[in-house]
VOGU-3710 file (C-alpha; in Angstrom, 3 decimals, decimal comma):
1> xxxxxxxxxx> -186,916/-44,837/74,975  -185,474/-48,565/74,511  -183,162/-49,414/73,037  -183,914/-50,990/69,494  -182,430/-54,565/69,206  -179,782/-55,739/67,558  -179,402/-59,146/67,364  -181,908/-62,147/67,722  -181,376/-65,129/69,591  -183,234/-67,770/67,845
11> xxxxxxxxxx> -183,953/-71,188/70,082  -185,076/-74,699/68,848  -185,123/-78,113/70,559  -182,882/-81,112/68,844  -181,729/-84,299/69,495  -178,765/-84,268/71,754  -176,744/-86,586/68,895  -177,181/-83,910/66,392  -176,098/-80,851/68,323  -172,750/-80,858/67,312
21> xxxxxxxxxx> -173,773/-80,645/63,922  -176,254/-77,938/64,426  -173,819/-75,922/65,987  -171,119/-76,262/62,973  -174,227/-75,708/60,265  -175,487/-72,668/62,741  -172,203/-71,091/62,589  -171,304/-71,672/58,848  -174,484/-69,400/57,802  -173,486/-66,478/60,223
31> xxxxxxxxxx> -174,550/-67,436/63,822  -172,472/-64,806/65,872  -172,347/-67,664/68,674  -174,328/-70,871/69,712  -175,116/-72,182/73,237  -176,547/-75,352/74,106  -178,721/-76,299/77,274  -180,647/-79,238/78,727  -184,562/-78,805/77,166  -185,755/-80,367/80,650
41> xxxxxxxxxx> -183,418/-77,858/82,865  -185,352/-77,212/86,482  -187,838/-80,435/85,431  -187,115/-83,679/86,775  -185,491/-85,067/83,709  -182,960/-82,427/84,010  -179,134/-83,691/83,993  -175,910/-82,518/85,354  -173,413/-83,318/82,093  -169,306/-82,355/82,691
51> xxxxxxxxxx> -167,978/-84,664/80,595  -167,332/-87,363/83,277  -164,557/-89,654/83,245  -165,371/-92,903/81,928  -168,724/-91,732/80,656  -170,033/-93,111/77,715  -169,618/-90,592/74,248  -173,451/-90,776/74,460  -173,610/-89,498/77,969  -171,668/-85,891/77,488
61> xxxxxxxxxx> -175,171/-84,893/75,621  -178,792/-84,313/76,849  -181,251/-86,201/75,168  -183,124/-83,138/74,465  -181,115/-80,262/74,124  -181,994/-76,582/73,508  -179,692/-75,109/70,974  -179,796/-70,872/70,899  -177,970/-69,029/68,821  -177,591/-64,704/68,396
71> xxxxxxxxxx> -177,850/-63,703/65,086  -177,781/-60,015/63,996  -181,297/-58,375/63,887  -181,788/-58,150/59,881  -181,562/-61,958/59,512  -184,861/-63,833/59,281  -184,812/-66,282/61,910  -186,440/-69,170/60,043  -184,823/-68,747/56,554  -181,584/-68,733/58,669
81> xxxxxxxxxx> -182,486/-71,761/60,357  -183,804/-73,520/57,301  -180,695/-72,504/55,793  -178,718/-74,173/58,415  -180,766/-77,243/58,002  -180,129/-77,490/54,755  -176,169/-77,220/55,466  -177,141/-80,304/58,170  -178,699/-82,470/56,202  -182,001/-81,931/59,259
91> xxxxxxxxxx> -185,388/-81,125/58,937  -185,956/-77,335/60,137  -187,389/-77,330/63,668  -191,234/-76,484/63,299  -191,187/-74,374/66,289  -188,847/-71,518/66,873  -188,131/-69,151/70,321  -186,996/-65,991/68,644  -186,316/-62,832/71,215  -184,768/-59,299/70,583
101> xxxxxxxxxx> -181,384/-58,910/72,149  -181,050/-54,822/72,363  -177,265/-53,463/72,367  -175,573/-53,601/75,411  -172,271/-53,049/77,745  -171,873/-56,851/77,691  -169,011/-56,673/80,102  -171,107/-54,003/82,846  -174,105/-56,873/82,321  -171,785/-60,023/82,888
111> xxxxxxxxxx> -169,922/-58,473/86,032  -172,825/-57,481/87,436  -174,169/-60,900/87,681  -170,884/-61,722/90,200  -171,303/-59,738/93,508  -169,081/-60,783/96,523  -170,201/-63,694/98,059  -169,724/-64,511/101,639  -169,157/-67,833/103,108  -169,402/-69,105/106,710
121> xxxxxxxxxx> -168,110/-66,998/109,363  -164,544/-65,920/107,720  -164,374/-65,743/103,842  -165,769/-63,700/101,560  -165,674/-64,133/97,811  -164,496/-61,135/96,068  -164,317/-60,828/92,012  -161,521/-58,254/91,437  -163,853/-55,362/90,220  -165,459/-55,373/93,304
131> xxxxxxxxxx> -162,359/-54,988/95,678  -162,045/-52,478/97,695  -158,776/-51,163/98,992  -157,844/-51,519/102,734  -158,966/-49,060/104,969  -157,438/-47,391/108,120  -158,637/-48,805/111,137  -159,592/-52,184/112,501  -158,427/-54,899/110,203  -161,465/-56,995/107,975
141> xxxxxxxxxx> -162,692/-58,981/109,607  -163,492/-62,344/106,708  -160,496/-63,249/104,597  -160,636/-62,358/101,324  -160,516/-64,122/98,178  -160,149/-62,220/95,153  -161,577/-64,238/92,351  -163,081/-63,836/88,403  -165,321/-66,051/86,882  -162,938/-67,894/83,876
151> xxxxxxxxxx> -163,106/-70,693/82,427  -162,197/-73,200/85,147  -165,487/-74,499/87,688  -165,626/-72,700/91,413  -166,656/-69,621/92,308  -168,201/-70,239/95,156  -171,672/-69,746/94,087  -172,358/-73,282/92,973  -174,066/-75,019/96,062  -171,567/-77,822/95,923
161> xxxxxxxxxx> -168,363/-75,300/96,243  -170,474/-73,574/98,902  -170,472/-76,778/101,107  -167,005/-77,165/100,726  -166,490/-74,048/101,527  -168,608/-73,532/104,816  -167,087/-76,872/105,719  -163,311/-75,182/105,542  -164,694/-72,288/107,156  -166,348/-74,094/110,251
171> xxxxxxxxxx> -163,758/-77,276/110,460  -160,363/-76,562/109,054  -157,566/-76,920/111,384  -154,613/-74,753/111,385  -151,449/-75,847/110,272  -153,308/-79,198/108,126  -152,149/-80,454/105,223  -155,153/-80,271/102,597  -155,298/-81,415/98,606  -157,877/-80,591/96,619
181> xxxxxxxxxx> -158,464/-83,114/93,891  -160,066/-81,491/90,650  -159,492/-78,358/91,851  -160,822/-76,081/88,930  -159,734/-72,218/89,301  -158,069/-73,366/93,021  -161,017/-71,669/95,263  -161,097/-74,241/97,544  -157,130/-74,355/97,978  -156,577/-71,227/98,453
191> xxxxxxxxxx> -159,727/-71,006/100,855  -157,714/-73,683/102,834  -154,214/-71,367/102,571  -155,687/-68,533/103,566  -157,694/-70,052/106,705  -153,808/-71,266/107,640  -153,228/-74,922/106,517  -149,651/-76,052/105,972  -149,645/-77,620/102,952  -151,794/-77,527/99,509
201> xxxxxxxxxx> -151,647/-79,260/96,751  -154,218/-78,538/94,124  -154,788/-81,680/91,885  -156,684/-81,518/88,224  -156,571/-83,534/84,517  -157,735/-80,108/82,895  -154,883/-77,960/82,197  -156,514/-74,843/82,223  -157,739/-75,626/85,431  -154,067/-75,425/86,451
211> xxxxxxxxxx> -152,973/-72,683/84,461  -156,204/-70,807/86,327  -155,287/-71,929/89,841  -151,582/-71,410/89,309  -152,876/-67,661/88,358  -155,566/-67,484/91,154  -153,152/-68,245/94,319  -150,418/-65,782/92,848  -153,157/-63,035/92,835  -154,061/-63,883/96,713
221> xxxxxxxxxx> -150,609/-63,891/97,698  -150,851/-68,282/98,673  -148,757/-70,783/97,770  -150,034/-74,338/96,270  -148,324/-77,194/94,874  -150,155/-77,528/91,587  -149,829/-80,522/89,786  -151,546/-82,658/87,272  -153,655/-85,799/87,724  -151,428/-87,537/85,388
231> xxxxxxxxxx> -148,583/-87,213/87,687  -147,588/-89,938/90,645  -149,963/-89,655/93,213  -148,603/-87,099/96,107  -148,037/-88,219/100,017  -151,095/-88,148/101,804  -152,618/-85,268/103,400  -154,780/-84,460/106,388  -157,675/-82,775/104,340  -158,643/-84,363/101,108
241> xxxxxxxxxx> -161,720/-82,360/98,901  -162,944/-83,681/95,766  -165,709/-81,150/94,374  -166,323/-83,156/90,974  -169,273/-85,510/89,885  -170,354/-88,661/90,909  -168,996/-90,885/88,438  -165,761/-90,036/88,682  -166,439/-89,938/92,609  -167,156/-93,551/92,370
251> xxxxxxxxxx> -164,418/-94,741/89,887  -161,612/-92,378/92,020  -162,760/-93,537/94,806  -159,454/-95,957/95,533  -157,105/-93,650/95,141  -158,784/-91,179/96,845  -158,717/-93,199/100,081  -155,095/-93,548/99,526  -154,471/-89,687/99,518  -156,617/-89,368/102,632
261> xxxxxxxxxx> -153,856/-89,634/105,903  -154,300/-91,984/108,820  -156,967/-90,084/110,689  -157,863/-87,753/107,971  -160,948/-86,522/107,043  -162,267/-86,932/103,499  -164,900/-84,282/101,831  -167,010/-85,475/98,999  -169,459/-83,036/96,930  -170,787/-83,071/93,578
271> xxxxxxxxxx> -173,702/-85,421/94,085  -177,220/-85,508/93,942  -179,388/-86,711/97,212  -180,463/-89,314/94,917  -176,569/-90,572/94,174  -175,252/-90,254/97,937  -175,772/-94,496/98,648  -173,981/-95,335/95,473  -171,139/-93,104/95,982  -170,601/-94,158/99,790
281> xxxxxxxxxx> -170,718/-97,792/98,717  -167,883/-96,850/96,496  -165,353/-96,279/99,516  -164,106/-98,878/101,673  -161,656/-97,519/104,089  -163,846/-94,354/104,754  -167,595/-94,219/106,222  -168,981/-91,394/104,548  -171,978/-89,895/105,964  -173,713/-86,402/105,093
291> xxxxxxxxxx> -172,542/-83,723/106,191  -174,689/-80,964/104,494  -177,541/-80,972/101,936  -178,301/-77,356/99,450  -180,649/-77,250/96,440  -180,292/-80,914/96,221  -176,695/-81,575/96,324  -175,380/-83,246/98,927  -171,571/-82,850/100,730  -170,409/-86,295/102,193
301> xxxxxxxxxx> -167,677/-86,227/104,910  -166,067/-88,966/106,849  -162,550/-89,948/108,972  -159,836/-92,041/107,943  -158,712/-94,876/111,023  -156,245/-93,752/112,478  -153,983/-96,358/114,348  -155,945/-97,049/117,100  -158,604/-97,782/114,488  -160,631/-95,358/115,481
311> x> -162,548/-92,758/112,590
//
């Protein structure tokens, strides 16, 4: 027998300079929450939006944006949404997407979604409910990270934290020095700890980003130097990764050169194949040339000189 539903979600399409305003009218007539989304997601319009540095206001919406929000079963989706047009100042949407939401273990149904994930030849991607306690016999083979989806970018299911990833996996020397600019909840630092650099430093502007990576390395047993971006930029290091997007790729991109030691290696992701010439152009100092391509993102890697001018 199913379950009978209780709640709605109720969808519309809006103008991406009116969401915020939907969202505050939704939620002052009884929306239980609100999410937005880009209306041409998997189309060719579709749009990566984080809020990049330097970014325009206009840019941090989509054009066309798809605003849902779950409203208990007994409402009437369209009165509600008039309602909340009314509280706008809008027109109601003409068309409405409204589907049954039955009751549910919400937490079972959002851990489930996060199974360990393994990466290259050595890691593997654990969320915390899914560890399993260490076994007599041979040690494990992959080094584990144990790591929960919050509210900080990287869990290593992303294509772009995957490259990074396989790229610490397959090139990372022992014993390096490695930062990790915009470093999110710290997978990619501690990736680099456990697979034996030296020295990490975990760089971010967000400070929940740091508050998460400060909590993620204590819970795999690594040290990293976590500081903000705000602070004086640290001494150079042999490993530089900067998993972000490619604006702020391009307007970083002096100072990231300048973290990046004499002979270093630089790792770039966060771009689409269709932004990799524009970003490149951006750096000077470092030829940056493609070092893996998934789902159309594209990691760029590439060697500081070193003193014999060779990289």
């Amino acid at each position: 027998m199913t379950d009978p539903a209780q709640w709605l979600e109720v969808g519309f399409i809006a103008p991406g300079e009116r969401v915020d305003d939907w969202s505050d009218a939704l939620f002052e007539v009884g929306a239980l929450s609100v999410r937005t989304e880009d209306a041409e997601a998997d189309g060719p319009l579709e749009q990566a939006l984080f809020g990049e540095p330097g970014a325009p206001e206009t840019a941090h919406v989509w054009p066309h944006t798809r605003i849902t929000a779950l409203i208990d079963a007994t409402v009437v989706p369209r009165a509600f949404v008039a309602q909340a047009a009314r509280q706008a100042g809008f027109s109601a949407p003409t068309a409405l997407d409204v589907t049954p939401v039955a009751g549910r273990d919400w937490v079972a149904t959002t851990q489930a979604q996060f199974e360990p994930i393994e990466i290259g030849s050595r890691l593997r991607i654990t969320p915390s409910w899914h560890r399993v306690p260490p076994q007599p016999g041979p040690p494990e083979a992959r080094l584990e990270i144990i790591l929960d989806p919050g509210l900080a970018f990287g869990t290593g299911s992303h294509p772009t934290t995957r490259m990074c990833l396989e790229w610490l996996d397959r090139q990372l020397v022992p014993g390096a020095s490695v930062i990790d600019y915009g470093c999110g909840s710290g997978i990619l630092g501690i990736a680099a700890a456990r697979l034996g650099a030296a020295r990490v430093t975990a760089i971010d502007i967000d400070p929940q980003a740091l508050r998460s990576t400060a909590d993620n390395a204590a819970a795999n047993g690594v040290t990293l130097s976590v500081r903000s971006g705000e602070e004086a930029p640290c001494d150079p290091a042999d490993v530089v990764l900067a998993n972000i997007l490619a604006s702020p790729l391009r307007v970083l991109a002096p100072m990231l050169e300048t973290l990046v030691a004499s002979g270093g290696i630089l790792i770039l992701a966060g771009l689409l194949d269709r932004q990799v010439d524009e970003v490149a152009a951006a750096y000077r100092e470092i030829r940056l040339r493609p070092w893996a391509a998934r789902e159309g993102w594209v990691c760029l890697a590439g060697t500081r000189a070193g003193p014999d001018g060779i990289g």
